[in-house]
TORRO-547594 format. One record per residue (C-alpha): residue in three letters; x, y, z. Coordinates in nm, 2 decimals, always signed. Layout:
# residues N
ALA,X,Y,Z
...
END
This chain:
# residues 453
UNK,+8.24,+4.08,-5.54
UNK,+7.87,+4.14,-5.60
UNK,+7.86,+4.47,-5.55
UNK,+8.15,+4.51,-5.80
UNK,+7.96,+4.32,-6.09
UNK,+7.63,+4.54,-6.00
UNK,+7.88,+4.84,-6.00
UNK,+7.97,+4.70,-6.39
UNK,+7.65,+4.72,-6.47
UNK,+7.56,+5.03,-6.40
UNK,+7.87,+5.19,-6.54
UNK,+7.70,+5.16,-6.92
UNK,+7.38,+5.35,-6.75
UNK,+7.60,+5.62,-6.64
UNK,+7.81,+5.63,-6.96
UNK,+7.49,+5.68,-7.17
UNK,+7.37,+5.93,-6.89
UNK,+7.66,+6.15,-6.89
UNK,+7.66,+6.24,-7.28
UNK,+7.32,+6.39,-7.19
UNK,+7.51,+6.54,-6.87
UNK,+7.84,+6.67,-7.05
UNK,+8.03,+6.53,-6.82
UNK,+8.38,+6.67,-6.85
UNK,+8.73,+6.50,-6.73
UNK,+9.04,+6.69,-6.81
UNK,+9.37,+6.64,-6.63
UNK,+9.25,+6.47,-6.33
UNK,+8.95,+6.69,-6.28
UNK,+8.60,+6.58,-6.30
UNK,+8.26,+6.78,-6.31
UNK,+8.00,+6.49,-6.27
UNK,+7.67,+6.48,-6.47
UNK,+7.37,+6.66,-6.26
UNK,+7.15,+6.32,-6.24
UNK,+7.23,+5.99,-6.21
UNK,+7.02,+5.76,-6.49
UNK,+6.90,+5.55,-6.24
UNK,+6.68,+5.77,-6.12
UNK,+6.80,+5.74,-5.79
UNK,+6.93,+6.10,-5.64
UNK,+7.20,+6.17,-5.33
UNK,+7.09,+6.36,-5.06
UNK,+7.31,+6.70,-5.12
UNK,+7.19,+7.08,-5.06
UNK,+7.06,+7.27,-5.41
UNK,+7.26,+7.59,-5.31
UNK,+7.56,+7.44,-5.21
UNK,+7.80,+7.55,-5.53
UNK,+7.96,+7.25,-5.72
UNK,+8.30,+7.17,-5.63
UNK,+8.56,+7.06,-5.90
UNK,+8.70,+6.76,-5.73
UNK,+9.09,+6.58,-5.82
UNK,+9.11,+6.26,-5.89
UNK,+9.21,+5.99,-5.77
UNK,+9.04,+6.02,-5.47
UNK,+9.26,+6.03,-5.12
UNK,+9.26,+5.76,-4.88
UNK,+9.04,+5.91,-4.57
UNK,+8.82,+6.10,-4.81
UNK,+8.45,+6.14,-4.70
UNK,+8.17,+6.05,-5.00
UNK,+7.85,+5.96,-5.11
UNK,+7.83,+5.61,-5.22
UNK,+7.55,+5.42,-5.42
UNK,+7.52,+5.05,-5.25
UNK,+7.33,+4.73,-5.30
UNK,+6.98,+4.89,-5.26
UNK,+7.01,+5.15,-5.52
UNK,+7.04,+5.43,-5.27
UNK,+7.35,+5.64,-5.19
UNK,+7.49,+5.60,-4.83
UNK,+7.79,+5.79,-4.66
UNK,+8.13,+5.62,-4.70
UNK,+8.48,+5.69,-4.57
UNK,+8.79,+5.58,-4.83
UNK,+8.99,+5.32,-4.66
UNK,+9.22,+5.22,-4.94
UNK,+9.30,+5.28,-5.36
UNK,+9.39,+5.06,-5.64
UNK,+9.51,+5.13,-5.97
UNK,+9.35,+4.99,-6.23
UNK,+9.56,+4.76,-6.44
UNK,+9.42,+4.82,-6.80
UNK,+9.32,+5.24,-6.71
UNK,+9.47,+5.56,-6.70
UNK,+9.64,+5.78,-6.52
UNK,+9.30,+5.79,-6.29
UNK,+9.13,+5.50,-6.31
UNK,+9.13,+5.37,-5.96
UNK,+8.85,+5.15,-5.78
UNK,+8.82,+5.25,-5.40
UNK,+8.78,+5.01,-5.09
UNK,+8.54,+5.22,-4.86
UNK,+8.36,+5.19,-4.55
UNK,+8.01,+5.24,-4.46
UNK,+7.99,+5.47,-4.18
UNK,+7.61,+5.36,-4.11
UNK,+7.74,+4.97,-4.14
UNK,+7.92,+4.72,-3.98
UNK,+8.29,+4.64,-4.11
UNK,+8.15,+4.31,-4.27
UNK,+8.00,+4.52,-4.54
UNK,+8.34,+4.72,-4.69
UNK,+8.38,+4.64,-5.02
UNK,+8.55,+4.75,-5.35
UNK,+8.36,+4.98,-5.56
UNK,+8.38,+5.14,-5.90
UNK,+8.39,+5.56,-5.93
UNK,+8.10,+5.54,-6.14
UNK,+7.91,+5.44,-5.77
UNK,+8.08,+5.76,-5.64
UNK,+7.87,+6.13,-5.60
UNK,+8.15,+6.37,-5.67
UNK,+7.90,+6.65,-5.54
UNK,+7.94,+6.47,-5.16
UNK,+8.33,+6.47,-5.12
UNK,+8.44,+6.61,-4.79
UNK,+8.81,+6.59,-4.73
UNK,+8.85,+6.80,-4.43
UNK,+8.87,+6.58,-4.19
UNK,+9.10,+6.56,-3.93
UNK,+9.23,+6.16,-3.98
UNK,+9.52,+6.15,-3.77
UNK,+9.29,+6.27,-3.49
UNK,+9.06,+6.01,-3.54
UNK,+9.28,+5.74,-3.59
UNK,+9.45,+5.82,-3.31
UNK,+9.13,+5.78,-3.11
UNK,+9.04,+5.46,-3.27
UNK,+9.38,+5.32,-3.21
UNK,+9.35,+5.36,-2.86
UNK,+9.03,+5.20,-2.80
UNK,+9.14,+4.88,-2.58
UNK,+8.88,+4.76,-2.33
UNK,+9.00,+4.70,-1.94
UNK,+9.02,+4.33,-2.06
UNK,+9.24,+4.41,-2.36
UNK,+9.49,+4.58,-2.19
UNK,+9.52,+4.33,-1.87
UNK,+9.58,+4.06,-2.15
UNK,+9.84,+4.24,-2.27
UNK,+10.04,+4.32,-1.94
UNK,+9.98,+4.00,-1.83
UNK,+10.12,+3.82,-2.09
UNK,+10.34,+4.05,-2.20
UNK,+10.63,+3.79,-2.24
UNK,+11.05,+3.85,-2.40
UNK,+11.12,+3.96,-2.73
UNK,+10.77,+4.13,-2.75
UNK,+10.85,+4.47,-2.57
UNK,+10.70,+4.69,-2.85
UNK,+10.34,+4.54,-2.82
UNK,+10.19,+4.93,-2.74
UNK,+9.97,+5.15,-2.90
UNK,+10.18,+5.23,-3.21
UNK,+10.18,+4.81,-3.26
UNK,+9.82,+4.78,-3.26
UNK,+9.76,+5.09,-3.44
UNK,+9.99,+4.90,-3.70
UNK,+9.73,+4.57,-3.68
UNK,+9.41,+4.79,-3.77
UNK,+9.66,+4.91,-4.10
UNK,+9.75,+4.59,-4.19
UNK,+9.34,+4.41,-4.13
UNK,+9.21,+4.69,-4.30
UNK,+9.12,+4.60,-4.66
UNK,+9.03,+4.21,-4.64
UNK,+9.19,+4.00,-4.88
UNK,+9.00,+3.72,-4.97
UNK,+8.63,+3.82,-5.17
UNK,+8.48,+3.48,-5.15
UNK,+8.55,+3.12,-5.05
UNK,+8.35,+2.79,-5.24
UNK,+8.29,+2.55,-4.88
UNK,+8.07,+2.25,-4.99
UNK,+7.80,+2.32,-5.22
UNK,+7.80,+2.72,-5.08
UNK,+7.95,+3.01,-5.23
UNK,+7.99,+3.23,-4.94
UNK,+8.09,+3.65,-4.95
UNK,+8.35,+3.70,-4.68
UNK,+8.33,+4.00,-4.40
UNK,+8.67,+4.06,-4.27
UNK,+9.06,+3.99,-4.33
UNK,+9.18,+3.68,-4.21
UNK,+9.58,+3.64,-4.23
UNK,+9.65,+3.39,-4.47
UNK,+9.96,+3.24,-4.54
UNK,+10.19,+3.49,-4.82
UNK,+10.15,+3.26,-5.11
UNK,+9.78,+3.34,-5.09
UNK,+9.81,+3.73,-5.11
UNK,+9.72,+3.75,-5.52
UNK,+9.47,+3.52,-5.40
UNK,+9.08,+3.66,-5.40
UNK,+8.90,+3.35,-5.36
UNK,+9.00,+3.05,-5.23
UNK,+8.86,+2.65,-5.22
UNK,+8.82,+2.50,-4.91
UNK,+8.76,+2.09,-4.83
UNK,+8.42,+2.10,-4.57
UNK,+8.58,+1.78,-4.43
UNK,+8.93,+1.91,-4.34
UNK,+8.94,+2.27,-4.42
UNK,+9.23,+2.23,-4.58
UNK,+9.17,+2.53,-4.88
UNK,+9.34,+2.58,-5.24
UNK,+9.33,+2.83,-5.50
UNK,+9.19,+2.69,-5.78
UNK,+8.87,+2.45,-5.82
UNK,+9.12,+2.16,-5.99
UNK,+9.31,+2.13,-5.71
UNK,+9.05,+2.13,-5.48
UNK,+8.88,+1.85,-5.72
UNK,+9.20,+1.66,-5.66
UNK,+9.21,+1.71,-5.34
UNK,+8.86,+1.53,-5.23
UNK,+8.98,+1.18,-5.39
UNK,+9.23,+1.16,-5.16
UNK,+9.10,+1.36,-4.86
UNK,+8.96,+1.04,-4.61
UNK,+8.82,+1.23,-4.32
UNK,+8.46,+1.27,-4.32
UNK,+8.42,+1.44,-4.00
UNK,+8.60,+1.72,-3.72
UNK,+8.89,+1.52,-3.59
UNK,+8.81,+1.41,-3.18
UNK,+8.55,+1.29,-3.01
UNK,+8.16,+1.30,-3.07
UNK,+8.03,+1.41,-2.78
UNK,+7.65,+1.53,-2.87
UNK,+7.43,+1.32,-3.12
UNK,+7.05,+1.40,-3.22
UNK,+6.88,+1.32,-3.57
UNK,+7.16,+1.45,-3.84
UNK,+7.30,+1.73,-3.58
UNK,+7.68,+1.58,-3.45
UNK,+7.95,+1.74,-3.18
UNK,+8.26,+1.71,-3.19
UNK,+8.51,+1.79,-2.93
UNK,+8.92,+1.86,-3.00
UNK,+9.19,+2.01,-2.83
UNK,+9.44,+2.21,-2.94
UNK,+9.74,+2.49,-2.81
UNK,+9.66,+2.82,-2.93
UNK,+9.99,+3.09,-2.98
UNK,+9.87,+3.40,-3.08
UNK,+10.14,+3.66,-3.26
UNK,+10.03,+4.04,-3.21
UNK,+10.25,+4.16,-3.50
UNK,+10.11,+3.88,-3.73
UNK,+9.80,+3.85,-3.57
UNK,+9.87,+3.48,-3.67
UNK,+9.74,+3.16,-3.49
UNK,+9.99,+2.90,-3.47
UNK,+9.85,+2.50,-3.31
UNK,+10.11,+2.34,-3.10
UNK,+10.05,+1.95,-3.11
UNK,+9.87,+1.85,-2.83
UNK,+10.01,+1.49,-2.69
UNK,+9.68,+1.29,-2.82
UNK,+9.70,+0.99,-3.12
UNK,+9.48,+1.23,-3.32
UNK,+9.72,+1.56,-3.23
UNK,+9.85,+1.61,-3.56
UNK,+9.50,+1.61,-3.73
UNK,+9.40,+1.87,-3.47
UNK,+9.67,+2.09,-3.50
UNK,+9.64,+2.10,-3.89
UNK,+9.21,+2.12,-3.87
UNK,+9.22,+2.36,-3.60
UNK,+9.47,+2.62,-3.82
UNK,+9.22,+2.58,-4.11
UNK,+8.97,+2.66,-3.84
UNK,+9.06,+2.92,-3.78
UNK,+9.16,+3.11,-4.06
UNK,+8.82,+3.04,-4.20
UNK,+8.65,+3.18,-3.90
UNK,+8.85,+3.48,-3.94
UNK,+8.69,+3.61,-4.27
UNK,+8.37,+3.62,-4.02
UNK,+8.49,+3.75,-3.73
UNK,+8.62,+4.12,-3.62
UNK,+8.86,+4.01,-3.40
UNK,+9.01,+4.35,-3.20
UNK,+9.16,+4.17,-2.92
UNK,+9.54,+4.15,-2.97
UNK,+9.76,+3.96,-2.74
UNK,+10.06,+3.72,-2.69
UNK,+9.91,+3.43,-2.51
UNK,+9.94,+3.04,-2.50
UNK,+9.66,+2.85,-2.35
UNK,+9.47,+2.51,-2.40
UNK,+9.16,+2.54,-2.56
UNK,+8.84,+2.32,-2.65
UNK,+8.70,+2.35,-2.98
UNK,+8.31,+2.28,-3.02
UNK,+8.23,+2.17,-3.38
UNK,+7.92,+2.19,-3.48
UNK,+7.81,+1.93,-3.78
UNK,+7.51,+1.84,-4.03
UNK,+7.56,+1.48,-4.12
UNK,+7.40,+1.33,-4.47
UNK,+7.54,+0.95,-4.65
UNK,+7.84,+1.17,-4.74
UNK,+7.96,+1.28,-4.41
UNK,+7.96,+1.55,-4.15
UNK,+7.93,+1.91,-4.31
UNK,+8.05,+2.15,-4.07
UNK,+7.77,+2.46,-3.95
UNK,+7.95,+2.65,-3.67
UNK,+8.14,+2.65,-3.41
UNK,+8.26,+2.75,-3.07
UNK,+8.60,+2.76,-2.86
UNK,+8.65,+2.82,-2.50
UNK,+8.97,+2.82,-2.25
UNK,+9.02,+2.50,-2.08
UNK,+9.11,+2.64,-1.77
UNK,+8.95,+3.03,-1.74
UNK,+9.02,+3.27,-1.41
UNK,+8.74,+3.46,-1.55
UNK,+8.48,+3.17,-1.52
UNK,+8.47,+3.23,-1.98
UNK,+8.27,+2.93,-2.12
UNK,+8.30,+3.06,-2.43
UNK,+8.61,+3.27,-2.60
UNK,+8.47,+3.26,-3.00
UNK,+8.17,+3.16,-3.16
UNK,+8.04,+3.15,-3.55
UNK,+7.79,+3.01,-3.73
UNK,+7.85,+3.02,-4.07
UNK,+7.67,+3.26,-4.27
UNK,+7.49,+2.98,-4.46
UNK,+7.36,+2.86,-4.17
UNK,+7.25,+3.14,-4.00
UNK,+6.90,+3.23,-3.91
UNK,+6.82,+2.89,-3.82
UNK,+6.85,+2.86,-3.46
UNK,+7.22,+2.71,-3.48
UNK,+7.35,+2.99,-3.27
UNK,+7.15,+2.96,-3.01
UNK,+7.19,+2.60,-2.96
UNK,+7.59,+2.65,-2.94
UNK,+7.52,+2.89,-2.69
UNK,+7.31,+2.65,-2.48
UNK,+7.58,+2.36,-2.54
UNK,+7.81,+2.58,-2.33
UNK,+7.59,+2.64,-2.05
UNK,+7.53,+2.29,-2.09
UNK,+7.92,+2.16,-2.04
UNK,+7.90,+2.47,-1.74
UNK,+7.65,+2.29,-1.55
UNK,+7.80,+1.96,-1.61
UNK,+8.12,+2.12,-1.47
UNK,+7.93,+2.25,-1.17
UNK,+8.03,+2.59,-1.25
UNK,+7.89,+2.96,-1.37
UNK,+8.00,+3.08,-1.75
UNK,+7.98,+3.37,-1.94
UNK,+8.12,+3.47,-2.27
UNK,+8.46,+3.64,-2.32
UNK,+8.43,+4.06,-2.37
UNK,+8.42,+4.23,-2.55
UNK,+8.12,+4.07,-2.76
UNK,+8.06,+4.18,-3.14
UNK,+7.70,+4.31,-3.23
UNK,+7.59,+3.94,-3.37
UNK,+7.71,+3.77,-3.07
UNK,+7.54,+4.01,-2.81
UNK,+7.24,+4.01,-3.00
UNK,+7.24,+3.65,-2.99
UNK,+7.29,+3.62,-2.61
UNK,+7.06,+3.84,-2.52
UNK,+6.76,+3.63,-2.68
UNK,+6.93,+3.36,-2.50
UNK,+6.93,+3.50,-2.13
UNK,+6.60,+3.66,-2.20
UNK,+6.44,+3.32,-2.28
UNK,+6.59,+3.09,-2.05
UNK,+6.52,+3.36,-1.74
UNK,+6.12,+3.40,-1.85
UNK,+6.11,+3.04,-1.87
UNK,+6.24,+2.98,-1.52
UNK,+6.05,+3.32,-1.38
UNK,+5.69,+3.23,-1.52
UNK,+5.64,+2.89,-1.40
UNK,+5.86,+2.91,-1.05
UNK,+5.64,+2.95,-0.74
UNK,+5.75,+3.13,-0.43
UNK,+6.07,+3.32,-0.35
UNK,+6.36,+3.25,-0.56
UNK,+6.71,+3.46,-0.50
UNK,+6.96,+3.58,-0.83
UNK,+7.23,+3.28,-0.67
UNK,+6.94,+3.02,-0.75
UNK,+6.85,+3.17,-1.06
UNK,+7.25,+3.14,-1.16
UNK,+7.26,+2.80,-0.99
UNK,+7.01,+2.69,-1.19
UNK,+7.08,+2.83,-1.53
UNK,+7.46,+2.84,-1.53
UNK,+7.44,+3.24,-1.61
UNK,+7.67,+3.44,-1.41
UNK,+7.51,+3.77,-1.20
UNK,+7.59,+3.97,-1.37
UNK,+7.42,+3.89,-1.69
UNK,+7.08,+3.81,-1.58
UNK,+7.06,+4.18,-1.39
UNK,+7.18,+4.33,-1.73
UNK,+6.94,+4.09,-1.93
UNK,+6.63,+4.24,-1.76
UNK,+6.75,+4.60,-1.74
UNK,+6.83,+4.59,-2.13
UNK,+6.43,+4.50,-2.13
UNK,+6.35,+4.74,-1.93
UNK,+6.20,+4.53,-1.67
UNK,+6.38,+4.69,-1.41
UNK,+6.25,+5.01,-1.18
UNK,+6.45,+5.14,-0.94
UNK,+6.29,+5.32,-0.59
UNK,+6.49,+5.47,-0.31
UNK,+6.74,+5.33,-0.39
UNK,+6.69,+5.02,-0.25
UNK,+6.40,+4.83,-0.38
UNK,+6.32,+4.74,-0.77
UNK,+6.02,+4.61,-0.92
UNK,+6.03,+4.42,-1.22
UNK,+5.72,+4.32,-1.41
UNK,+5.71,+3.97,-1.62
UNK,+5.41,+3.94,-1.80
UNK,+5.16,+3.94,-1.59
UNK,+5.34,+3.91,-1.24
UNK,+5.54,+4.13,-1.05
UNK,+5.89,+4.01,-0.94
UNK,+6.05,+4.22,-0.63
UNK,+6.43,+4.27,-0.56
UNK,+6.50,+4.34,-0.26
UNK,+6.91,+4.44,-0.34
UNK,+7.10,+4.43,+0.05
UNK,+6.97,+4.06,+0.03
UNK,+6.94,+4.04,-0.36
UNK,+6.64,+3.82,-0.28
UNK,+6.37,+3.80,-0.56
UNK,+5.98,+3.73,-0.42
UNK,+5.75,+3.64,-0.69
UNK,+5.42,+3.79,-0.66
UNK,+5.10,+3.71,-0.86
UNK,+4.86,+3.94,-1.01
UNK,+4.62,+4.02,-1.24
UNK,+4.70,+4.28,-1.49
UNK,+4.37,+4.44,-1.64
END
């Protein structure tokens, strides 16, 4: 991992640092040198008395931690490993950022570790206990739903059991294509890949190796140049493709199992939709556990070149949603992020909504990227609509006419603050320079031009 190697580096900087520091380490205890040679200096309080601190440090323990930037940020110890040519103490610690998202855990080295910050009075069995029980409404109706035989024991203690087992992610890195790509989360690979921390993957099939040889070997052989299914969207070097595929999902594995759907190309989608998705689990956080079978559409989103169609994202949707979901996951790969890629996979599915006839919205709970993403979406598409429409206009046309559900374009303009509310039975909501009245018992909108000085 990055970090790890910068970790390395900085290791000699402390070394030569602590001689200066007489830095002492006797039976497990160490006194860490007063400065850190990099000149860059935790945020602790000058009176507060040095603590002697044991080592190793405990799983749960609170610290200061130096990351990427060079400055030190506030960490929480999720997991230890010995290391294999140290002694007794030598241990490098997975930690979390408690400022950061879960995508940014990673292994780090001791020597990235401010002894002076430890805190380890803190209740964790409290505060797992909290975190374990943090199900959304939509969580838990999928799991009484679909609560099915032989599964009895899905409760509290069974997810708290997931969040043990996802907690450290396995894999570092993955080589797709011409990218080297860091991963964010776990993603439950087969057993034979557990000694595993990076791992080759074919951009054509997804199938994925451990070493580079076999991956080498692999691509003479490997014939299919694009998604299995049908292309359904085609536009300069940007391809769709469209399979199908039975999705099983295993609380107590969190596995994804592909049942062969009864196509020519089924067995090609079962095996391509598996890789799937155990490579779009290193990048997302899933947290909804649930036994459920259902008959999903997978959206694949390619760049094609001489050499074939080079995956950039993807989405995935029910077939047949009570919720009205036209969308259940969706990820743009990280090398392919922050070029607009996103939002067009959004649009596609409001897109295949209108061409349906019907309203969409994305399954809950959304992560941070994906809400972000939305919200530029709705915000757009509504201003659009709002600033060149004429005349009265109500929220059902506006949904009509966009595909967006209610619910989302009231929420998209209270998030910008568009939205004032007055006795309770009027808002006014100002778009650039108009002013668009709701009238809520009739949920009518009247567009109104004026001049704003």
């Amino acid at each position: 991992m990055v970090s790890i190697e910068n970790g390395a580096i900085a290791v000699a900087a402390s070394c030569h640092g602590a001689a200066a520091g007489k830095t002492i380490a006797t039976e497990g205890v160490v006194l860490p040198p007063a400065s850190q040679s990099n000149g860059a200096q935790p945020e602790t309080d000058p009176s507060r008395k040095r603590k002697m601190t044991s080592l190793p440090l405990e799983v749960g323990t609170r610290v200061n931690c130096r990351w990427r930037d060079g400055k030190y940020h506030p960490v929480k110890v999720i997991e230890r490993r010995k290391l294999p040519s140290g002694g007794a103490n030598d241990y490098e610690y997975y930690v979390h950022y408690t400022e950061f998202n879960r995508r940014l855990d990673e292994w780090v080295k001791l020597e990235q570790l401010d002894l002076n910050s430890v805190e380890t009075d803190v209740d964790e069995k409290v505060e797992d206990k909290v975190t374990s029980l943090k199900m959304t409404r939509h969580q838990k109706r999928k799991i009484d739903e679909t609560h099915v035989e032989g599964h009895e024991e899905l409760d509290a203690a069974s997810l708290r059991e997931h969040e043990e087992f996802t907690k450290v992610k396995n894999i570092a890195t993955i080589e797709l294509g011409r990218y080297e790509i860091e991963t964010w989360y776990f993603s439950p690979f087969p057993p034979e890949y557990n000694d595993c921390t990076k791992l080759f993957f074919c951009e054509f099939c997804l199938n994925f190796m451990k070493r580079k040889e076999q991956l080498q070997r692999h691509m003479r052989k490997c014939d299919l140049k694009h998604p299995p299914g049908d292309e359904i969207y085609r536009n300069g070097t940007l391809s769709m493709f469209e399979f199908i595929a039975i999705l099983l999902f295993l609380i107590e594995y969190f596995m994804s199992i592909f049942a062969t759907h009864d196509t020519v190309d089924g067995k090609k989608n079962k095996v391509y939709g598996q890789n799937l998705c155990y490579l779009a689990k290193l990048f997302l956080d899933h947290k909804t556990l649930y036994y459920d079978v259902d008959l999903f559409l997978f959206y694949v989103l390619c760049e094609c070149d001489d050499r074939g169609c080079h995956m950039v994202g993807y989405f995935s949707k029910e077939k047949h949603s009570e919720e009205s979901y036209n969308l259940a996951c969706i990820l743009t790969l990280p090398p392919y992020q922050r070029k607009g890629y996103g939002k067009f996979l959004i649009a596609f599915s409001y897109e295949l909504s209108k061409k349906e006839g019907k309203v969409g919205t994305p399954e809950r709970p959304l992560s941070d990227l994906g809400l972000l993403s939305y919200r530029g979406y709705w915000t757009r598409v509504l201003l659009d609509i709002l600033k060149k429409h004429k005349g009265n206009i109500s929220i059902k046309e506006l949904s009509d006419m966009t595909a967006i559900k209610a619910e989302d374009i009231l929420s998209t303009l209270q998030s910008l603050e568009l939205i004032q509310y007055r006795k309770g039975s009027m808002s006014y909501v100002r778009i650039l320079r108009s002013w668009i009245v709701i009238l809520k018992p009739q949920a009518v909108v009247a567009l109104k031009s004026m001049s704003v000085n």
